[in-house]
C-alpha positions, 0 to 999 in steps of 0.5 A, a space after each residue: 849159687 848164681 845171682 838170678 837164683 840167690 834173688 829171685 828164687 830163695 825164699 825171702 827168709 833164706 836170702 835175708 840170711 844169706 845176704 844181710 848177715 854176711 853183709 853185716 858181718 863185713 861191715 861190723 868187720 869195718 866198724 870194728 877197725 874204725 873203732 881201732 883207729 881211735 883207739 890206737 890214736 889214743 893209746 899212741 899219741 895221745 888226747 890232742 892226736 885224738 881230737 886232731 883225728 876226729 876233727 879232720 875225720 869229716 873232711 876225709 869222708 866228705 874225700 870218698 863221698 863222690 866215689 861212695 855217690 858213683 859207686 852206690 848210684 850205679 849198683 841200683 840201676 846195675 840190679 834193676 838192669 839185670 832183673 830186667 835182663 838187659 846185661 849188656 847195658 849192665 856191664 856198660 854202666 860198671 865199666 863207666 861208673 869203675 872209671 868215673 870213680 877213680 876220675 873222681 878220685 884225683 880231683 877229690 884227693 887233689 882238693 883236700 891235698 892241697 887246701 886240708 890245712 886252710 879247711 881245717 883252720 877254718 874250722 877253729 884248729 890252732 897250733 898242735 891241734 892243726 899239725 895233727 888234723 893236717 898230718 892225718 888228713 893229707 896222706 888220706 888225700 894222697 892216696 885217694 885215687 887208689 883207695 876210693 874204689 874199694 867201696 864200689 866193688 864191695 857193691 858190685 860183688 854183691 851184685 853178682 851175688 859174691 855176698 861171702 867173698 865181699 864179707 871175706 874182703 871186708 874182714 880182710 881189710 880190717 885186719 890190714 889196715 889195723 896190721 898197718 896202722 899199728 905197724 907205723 905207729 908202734 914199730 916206725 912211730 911215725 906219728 899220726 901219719 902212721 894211721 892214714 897210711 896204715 888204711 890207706 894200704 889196708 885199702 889198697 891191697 883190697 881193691 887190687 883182690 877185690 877187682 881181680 875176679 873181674 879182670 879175669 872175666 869170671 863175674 857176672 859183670 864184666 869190663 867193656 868198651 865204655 859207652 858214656 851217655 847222658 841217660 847212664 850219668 843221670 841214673 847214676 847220679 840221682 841214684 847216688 844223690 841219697 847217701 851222697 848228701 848223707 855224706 856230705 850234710 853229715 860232714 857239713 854238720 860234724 863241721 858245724 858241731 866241731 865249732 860250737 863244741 870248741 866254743 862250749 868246751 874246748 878240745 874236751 868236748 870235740 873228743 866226746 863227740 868223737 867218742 860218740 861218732 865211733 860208737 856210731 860208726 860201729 852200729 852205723 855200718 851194722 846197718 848198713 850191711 844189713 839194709 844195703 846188702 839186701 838192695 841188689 836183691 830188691 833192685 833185681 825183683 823191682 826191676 823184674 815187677 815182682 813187687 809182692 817179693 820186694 816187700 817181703 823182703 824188707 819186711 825182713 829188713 825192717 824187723 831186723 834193723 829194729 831189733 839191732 836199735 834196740 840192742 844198740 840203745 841197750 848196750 849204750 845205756 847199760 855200759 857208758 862208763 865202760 865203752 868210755 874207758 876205751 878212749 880215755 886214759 887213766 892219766 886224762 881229767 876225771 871231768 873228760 871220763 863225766 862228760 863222755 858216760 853223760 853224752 853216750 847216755 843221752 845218745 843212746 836214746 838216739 837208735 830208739 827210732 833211727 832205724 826206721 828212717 834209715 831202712 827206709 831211705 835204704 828201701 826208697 834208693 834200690 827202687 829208684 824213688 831218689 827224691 824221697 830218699 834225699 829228703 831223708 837223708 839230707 833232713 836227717 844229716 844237715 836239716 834237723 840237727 842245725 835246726 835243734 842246735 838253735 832250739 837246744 842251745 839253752 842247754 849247752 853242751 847237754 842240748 848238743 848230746 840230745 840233738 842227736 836222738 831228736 834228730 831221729 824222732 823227726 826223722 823218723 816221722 819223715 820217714 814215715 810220711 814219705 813211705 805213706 805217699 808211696 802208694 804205688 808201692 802197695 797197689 801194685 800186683 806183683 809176683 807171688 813171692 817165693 
């Protein structure tokens, strides 16, 4: 099915199957591995090698978080673009916003190559603690200008309304970069170094399958002399500013808590909260694949002024999210101790095992009410309302948790496991607000919705 059918023509409650589901089996596919990655860092080397992972983990999203700016900030005005039938400028802005990655790409990869280390010491890392950051976090930087690509193209082939092959790539990457990373680690042993590598190579070979139909012209999109102007980098800028200061606010406050929980209770602490950031990293992505997969089809109808079409689809999107939060909050609250045994060993102090089933009980709560401020802030960037959509995102990421990490810290280390799920609620009311000011949003006559 070409992608003009697939987003204007299949009945709201088909597409939602046939984008959003493929869409969240790709992501859980990467959830999955994210999920590995700790593990095996665990198993392998241990519960300083663990902390070391998830203290440097920041600063290697904050690496892709200019190219997830550019890629993401292109696929909204690429979709709007083509709902309003002007392909040339379509494939102008994928030809530019392609280079415009890699670009990025090297400078990124080159800071963090260069100053990792010192980042790193700056955040309280001493000794081993340090060594294995620095060691995890350098060849992430190395290999950047080939790897931070593979998050674009996801979205451009959804664009084209290749949903099946980006789920069929996503997969793939998965089991790569696990087949990799336990290669260097169980068979090279080669350390911590072993897992960057092992995802930086799972990442690669993604990217060179990836971008092979759309070297061969056989997509919708297509590579042509590049015209950069003003106009293009400003779209796509301010379209990518959502979740790239999502990005980089998150990162700030992973920074920020890494501090205080060295301070509250030492390299124990900074592994729980890493326990608890790839718990989210599964059912983030879930989310996102669900909400993020259903954009190039809102951006097309928008772009198209069929408005009634727009809303219901994200009336699918809403539902669903909804329904994944409260299976989330669930599946943590009935079964701490379990998804805690994954990550802690039997040799590890028995007090590491209490605080990890502590916090994932009081973080469960969280996903009560985050699904409804991240379909939103999903919803307000595919129809181009940036503004609105960073003030959730920026709120959500920085604003609230450093805000609550005062007005909890009387509890401790229990006000920091909270933070999470209050952060939520006010984001979620956030939310809310914004979505209410939009009311040009449902005043508008649009086309009856198929």
């Amino acid at each position: 099915m070409d992608y003009k059918t697939l987003f204007s023509q299949t009945p709201p409650t088909q597409l939602f199957f046939k984008a959003a589901i493929p869409g969240s089996i790709g992501m859980l596919a990467s959830a999955l591995y994210q999920v590995a990655d700790g593990i095996f860092i665990s198993r392998f080397l241990g519960d300083t090698a663990f902390a070391g992972f998830n203290l440097a983990m920041p600063l290697v999203i904050i690496n892709f978080a200019l190219a997830d700016l550019i890629g993401l900030g292109s696929a909204v005005p690429i979709s709007i673009k083509l709902g309003s039938k002007d392909e040339k400028e379509a494939n102008n802005y994928f030809t530019c916003a392609s280079i415009m990655v890699v670009l990025a790409g090297i400078l990124t990869g080159a800071i963090l190559a260069l100053g990792g280390r010192t980042f790193l010491s700056w955040m309280g890392a001493q000794g081993e603690l340090l060594d294995q950051a620095t060691n995890y976090l350098v060849p992430y930087a190395l290999c950047t200008p080939l790897t931070s690509i593979v998050f674009a193209v996801d979205n451009y082939l959804r664009i084209c309304g290749k949903i099946r092959r980006s789920m069929v790539l996503n997969i793939y990457m998965s089991i790569a970069c696990m087949g990799f990373e336990l290669f260097f680690l169980a068979v090279l042993k080669i350390g911590i170094r072993g897992a960057a590598l092992g995802s930086s190579l799972g990442m690669a070979t993604t990217v060179i399958l990836a971008f092979l139909p759309f070297f061969q012209g056989k997509m919708q999109l297509r590579f042509v002399k590049p015209r950069f102007h003003l106009k293009a980098i400003r779209e796509i800028v301010s379209c990518g500013l959502p979740s790239f200061l999502n990005n980089i606010a998150g990162r700030i406050t992973s920074i920020l808590m890494n501090v205080v929980l060295l301070q509250l209770g030492g390299a124990m602490a900074v592994s729980v909260y890493g326990i608890l950031m790839t718990a989210d990293g599964f059912v983030q992505p879930l989310l996102y694949g669900m909400c993020d997969s259903l954009q190039p089809a809102v951006g097309f109808n928008w772009g198209a002024r069929n408005f009634k079409r727009v809303k219901a689809i994200e009336l699918r999107c809403y539902g669903a999210a909804f329904v994944l939060a409260l299976l989330t909050t669930a599946a943590l609250a009935l079964f701490p101790r379990q998804i805690a045994g994954l990550f802690i060993t039997g040799n590890s102090d028995s007090a590491y095992l209490e605080m990890a089933v502590n916090a994932l009980l009081l973080f469960s709560l969280t996903y009560i009410t985050r699904w409804f401020s991240y379909a939103t802030q999903s919803f307000l960037t595919a129809i181009e309302k940036p503004v609105a959509a960073s003030m959730i995102s920026v709120s959500t990421a920085l604003v609230f948790p450093v805000l609550l990490i005062v007005v909890l810290w009387p509890l401790g280390l229990t006000g920091l496991w909270l933070n999470f799920a209050v952060t939520a609620v006010l984001a979620g009311i956030l939310a809310l607000i914004l979505l209410l000011r939009q009311k040009d949003l449902w005043n508008k006559d649009g086309k009856k919705a198929a």
